[in-house]
C-alpha positions as CSV (number, residue, x, y, z in Angstrom):
1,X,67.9,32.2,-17.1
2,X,66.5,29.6,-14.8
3,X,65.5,32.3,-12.4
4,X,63.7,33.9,-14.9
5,X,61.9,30.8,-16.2
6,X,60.9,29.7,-12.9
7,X,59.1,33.4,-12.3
8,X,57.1,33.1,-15.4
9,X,56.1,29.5,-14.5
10,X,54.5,31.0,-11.3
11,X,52.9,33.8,-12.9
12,X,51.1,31.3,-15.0
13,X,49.9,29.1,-12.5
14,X,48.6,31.7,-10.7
15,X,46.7,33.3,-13.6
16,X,45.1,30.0,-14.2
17,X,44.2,29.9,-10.4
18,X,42.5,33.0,-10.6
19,X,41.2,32.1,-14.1
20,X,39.4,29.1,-13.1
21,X,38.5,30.1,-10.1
22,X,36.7,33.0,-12.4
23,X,35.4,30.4,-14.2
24,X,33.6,28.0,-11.9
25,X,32.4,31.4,-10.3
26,X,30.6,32.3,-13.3
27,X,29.4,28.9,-14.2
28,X,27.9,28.4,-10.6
29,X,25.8,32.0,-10.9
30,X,24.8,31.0,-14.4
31,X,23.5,27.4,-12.9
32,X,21.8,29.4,-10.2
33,X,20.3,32.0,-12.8
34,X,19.4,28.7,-14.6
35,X,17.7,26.6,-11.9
36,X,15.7,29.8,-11.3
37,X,14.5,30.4,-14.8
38,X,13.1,26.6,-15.1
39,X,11.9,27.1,-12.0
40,X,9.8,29.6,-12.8
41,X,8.9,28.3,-16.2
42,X,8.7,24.1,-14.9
43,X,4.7,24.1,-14.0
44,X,5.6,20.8,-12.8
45,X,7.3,22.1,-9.9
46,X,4.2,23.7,-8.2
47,X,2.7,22.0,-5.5
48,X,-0.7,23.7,-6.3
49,X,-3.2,20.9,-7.4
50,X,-4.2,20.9,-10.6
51,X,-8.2,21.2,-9.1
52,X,-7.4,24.8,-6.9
53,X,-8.7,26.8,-9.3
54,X,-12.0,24.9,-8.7
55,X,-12.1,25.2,-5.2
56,X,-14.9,26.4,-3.3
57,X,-14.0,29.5,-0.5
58,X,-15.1,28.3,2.8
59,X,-14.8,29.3,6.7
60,X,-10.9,29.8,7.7
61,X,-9.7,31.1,4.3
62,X,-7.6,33.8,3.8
63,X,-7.6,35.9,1.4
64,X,-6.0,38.9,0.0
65,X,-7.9,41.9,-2.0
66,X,-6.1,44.2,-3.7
67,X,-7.8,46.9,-6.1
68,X,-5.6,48.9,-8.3
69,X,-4.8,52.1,-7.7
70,X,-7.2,52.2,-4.5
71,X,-5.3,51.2,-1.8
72,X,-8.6,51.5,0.4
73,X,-9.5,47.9,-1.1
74,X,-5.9,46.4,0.0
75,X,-5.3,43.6,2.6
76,X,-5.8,40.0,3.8
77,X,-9.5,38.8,4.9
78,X,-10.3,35.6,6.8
79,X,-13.7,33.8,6.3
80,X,-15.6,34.6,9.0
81,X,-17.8,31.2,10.5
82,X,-20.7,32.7,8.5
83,X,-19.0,32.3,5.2
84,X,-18.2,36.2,5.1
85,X,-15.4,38.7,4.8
86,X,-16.3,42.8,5.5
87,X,-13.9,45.0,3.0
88,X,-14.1,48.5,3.9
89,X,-16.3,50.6,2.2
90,X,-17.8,47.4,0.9
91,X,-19.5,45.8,3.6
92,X,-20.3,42.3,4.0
93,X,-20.0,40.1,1.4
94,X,-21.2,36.1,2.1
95,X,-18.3,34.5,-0.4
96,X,-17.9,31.1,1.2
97,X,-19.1,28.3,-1.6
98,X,-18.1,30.8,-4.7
99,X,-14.6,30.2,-6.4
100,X,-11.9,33.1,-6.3
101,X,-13.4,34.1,-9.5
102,X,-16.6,34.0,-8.5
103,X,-16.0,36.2,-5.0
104,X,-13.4,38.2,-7.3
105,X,-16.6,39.3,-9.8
106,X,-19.1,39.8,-6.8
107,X,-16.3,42.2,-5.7
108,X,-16.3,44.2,-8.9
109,X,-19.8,43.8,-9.1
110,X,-20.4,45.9,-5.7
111,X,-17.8,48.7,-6.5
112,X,-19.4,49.1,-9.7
113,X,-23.5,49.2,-8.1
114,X,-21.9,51.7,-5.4
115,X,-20.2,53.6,-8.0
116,X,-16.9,53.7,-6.3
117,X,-14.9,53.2,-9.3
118,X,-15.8,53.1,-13.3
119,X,-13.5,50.2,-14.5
120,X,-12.2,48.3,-11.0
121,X,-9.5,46.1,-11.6
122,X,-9.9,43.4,-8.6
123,X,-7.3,40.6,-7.5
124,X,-8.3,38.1,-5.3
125,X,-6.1,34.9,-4.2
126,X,-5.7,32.8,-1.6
127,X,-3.2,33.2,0.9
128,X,-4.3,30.4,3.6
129,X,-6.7,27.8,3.3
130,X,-8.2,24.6,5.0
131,X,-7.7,21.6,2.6
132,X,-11.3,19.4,3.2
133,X,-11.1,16.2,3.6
134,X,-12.7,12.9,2.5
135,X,-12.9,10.2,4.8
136,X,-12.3,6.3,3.4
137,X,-12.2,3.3,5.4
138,X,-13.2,-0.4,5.4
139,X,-11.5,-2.7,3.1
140,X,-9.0,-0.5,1.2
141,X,-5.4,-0.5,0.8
142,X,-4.8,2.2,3.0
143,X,-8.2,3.9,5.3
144,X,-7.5,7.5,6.5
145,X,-8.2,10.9,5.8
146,X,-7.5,12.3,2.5
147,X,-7.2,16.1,1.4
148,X,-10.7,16.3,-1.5
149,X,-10.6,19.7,-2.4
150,X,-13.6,19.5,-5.2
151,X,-16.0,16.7,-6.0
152,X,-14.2,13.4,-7.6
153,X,-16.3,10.0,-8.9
154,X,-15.9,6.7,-6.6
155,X,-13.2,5.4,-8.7
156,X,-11.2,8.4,-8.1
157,X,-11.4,8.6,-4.6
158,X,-11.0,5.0,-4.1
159,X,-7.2,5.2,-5.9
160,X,-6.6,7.6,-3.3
161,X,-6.6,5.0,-0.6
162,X,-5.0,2.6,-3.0
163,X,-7.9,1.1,-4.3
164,X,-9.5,-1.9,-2.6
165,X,-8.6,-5.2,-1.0
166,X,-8.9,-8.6,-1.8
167,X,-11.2,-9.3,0.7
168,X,-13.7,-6.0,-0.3
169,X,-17.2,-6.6,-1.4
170,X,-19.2,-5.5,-3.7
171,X,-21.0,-2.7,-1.6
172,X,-19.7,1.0,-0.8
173,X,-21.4,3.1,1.5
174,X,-21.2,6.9,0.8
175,X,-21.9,9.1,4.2
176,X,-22.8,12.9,3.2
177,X,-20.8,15.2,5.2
178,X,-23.9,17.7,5.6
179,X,-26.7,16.8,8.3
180,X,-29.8,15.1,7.7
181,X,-28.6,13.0,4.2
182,X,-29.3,9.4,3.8
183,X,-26.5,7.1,2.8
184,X,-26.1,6.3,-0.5
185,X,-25.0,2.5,-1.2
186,X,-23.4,2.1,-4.3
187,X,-22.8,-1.5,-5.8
188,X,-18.7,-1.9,-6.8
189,X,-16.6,-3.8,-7.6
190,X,-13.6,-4.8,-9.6
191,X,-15.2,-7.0,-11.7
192,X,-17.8,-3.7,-12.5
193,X,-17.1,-1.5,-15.5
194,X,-15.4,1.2,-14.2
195,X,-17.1,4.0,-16.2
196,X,-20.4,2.4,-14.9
197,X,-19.6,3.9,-11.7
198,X,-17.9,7.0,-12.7
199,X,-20.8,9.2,-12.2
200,X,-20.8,8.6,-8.3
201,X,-19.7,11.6,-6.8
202,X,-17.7,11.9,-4.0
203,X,-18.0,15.3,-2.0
204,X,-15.5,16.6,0.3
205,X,-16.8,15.9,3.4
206,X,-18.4,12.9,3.3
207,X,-16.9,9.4,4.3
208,X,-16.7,6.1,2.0
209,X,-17.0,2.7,3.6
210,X,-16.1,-0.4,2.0
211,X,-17.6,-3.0,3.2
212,X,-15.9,-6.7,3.3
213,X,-16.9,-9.3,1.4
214,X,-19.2,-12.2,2.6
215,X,-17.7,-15.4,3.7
216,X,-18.6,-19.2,2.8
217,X,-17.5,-21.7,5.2
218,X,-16.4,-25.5,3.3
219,X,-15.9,-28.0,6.5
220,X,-15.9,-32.0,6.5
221,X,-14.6,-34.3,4.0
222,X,-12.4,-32.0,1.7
223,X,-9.3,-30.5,1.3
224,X,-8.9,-27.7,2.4
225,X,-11.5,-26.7,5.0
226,X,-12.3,-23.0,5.9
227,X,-13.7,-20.0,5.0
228,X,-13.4,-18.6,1.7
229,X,-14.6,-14.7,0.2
230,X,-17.3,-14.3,-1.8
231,X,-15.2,-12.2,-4.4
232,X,-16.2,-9.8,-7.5
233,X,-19.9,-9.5,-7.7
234,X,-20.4,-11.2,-4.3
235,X,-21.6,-14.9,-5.8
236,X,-20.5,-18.1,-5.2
237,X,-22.6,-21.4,-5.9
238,X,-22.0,-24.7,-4.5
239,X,-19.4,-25.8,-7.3
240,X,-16.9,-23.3,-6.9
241,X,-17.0,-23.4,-3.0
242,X,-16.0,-26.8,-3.3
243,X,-13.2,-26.2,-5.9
244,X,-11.9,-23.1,-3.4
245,X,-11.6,-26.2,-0.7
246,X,-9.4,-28.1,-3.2
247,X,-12.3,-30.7,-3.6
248,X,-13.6,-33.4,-2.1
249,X,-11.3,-35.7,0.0
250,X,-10.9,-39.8,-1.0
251,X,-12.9,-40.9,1.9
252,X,-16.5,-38.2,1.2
253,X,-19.7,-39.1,0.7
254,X,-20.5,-37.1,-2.5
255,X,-24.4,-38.1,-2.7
256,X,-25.7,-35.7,-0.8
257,X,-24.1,-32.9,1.4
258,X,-25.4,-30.2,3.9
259,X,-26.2,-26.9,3.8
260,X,-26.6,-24.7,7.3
261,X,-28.1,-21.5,6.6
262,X,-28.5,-18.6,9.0
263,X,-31.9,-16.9,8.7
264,X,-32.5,-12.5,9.0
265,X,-33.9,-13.9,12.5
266,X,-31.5,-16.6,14.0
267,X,-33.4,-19.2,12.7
268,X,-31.0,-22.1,11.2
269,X,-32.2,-24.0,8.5
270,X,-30.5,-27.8,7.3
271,X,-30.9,-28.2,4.1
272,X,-29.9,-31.0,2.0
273,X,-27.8,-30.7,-1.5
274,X,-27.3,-33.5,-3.6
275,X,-23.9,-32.8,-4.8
276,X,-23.7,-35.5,-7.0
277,X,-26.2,-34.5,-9.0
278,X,-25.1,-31.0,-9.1
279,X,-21.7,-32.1,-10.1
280,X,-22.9,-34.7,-12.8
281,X,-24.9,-31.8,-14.0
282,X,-28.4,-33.6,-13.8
283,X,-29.3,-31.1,-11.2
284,X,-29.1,-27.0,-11.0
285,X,-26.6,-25.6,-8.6
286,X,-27.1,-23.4,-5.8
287,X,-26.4,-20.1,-5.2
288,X,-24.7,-19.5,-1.2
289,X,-25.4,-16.6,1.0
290,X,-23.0,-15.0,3.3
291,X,-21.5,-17.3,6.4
292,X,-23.3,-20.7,5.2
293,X,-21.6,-23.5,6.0
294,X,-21.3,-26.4,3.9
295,X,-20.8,-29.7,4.9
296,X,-19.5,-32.6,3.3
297,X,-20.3,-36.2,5.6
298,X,-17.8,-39.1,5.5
299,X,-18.5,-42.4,4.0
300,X,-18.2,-44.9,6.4
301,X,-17.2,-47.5,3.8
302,X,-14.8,-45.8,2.1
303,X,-13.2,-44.3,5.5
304,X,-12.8,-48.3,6.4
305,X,-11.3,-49.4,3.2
306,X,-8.9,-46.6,3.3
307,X,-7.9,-47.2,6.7
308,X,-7.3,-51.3,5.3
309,X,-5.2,-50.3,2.9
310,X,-3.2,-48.4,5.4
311,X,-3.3,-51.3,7.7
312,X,-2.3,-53.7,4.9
313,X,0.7,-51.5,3.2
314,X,1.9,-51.3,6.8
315,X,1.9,-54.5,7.2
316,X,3.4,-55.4,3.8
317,X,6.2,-53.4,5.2
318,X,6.9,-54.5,8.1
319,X,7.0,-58.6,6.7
320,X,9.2,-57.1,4.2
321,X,11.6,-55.4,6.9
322,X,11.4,-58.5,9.6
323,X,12.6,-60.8,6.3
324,X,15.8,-58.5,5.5
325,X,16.5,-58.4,9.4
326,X,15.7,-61.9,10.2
């Protein structure tokens, strides 16, 4: 009896084994049939861009014809330098600048003038092509080459390079791909409506320059001394300069300051602000260029009463420390 129990025990176990194995068997092909399917049906999955359908054929394509039932009309054509591909039969066709659907109805177009077929059904894709480029550089996240395969507005391709800096300003040179046109300089920047520059087009080709922001410099009696960017629309008056130095220090002269101004021809000019007046609002403010320097003097007096009450605290102290030691 035990015998016989122990038998059946085995056979079970091993028609589970096979079972399951069965099982996962079938569960991995239907997983597989599965992955395909939503493969197929995912459109998310392509790694076409949404914008191929839009692109323009150009030199180094290939592309592959086939015309049904004609196999005369069958095979893969590369863009000739010229812009061309040569079919049999057909000749020369110039295709470069047309979309596939375009150079697909110029195809039909010619078998039906030359009468080679009544109703010719024409398929035309890309098999290889040349991705053009846009070139963007100057004060963006990240300059380089990027793949532009139709034409985008400034905003567009300035995401592309991760939009721009901190320190960009509010001018962005566009440099035609194609010989012979001028520069277009477009003013940008992030305090600018964006749709006020959306109808800037970007072609592939061409090549956007950022270009950095102008810089104040703030020396003398404040703060912070340095140079400071002329942010968003590329202003910055005498006030604010001031307030990006952290202000004025204890010991300035704040009734007049100095303004050194680089002319277009390397002339310097001096010229004197009275800040006080600007500040109290009894005077307008001034609007600063690109590298001025402003200047805020010292006062003499107040530089020597400060440095008395150093000299008086430390001596305070050191009465106050010869008492307890002495």
């Amino acid at each position: 009896m035990t015998y016989k129990c122990l038998h059946a025990m085995l056979v079970t176990s091993a028609l589970l084994i096979v079972f399951a194995k069965a099982g996962v068997a079938q569960m991995d092909m239907q997983q597989r049939i599965s992955s395909a399917r939503g493969t197929a049906a995912n459109p998310g999955l392509s790694v076409v861009p949404a914008d191929f359908s839009q692109l323009k054929l150009a030199p180094g394509f290939l592309l592959s014809l086939n015309v049904l039932d004609d196999s005369d009309f069958v095979g893969a054509f590369r863009i000739d330098e010229q812009g061309n591909i040569a079919p049999p039969v057909l000749g020369i066709l110039h295709v470069a600048g047309e979309t596939v659907s375009e150079a697909r109805s110029q195809i039909r177009q010619v078998l039906l003038e030359k009468k080679i077929l009544q109703d010719p059904q024409v398929d035309l894709s890309i098999l290889e092509y040349t991705a053009p480029q846009v070139t963007i550089i100057g004060e963006v996240a990240s300059p380089g080459k990027y793949p532009l395969l139709i034409p985008h507005s400034l905003v567009d391709v300035l995401a592309l390079a991760g939009g721009t800096t901190i320190t960009a300003g509010n001018e962005v040179l566009i440099t035609h791909g194609n010989a012979g046109a001028d520069p277009v300089q477009v003013h940008y920047s992030r305090a600018t409506n964006p749709d006020a520059v959306r109808d800037t087009i970007v072609k592939p080709g061409d090549t956007v320059q950022v270009k950095r922001a102008g810089i104040v410099y703030v020396l003398g009696a404040v703060n912070k001394p340095g140079g400071f960017v002329m942010q968003e629309e590329g202003t910055l008056n005498i006030l604010q300069a001031i307030s990006l130095a952290s202000g004025t220090s204890v010991t300035a002269s704040t009734r007049t300051i100095y303004l050194l101004r680089r002319n277009a021809d390397g002339t310097v000019v001096d010229i004197v602000v009275p800040y006080k007046k600007i500040a109290n609002g009894k005077s307008a403010d001034m609007q600063l260029r690109a590298t001025d320097v402003l200047y805020v003097p010292t006062s003499t007096f107040k530089a020597v009463m400060t440095n008395s009450q150093g000299i008086l605290t430390s001596a305070a102290s050191a009465t106050i420390y010869a008492a307890m030691v002495y």
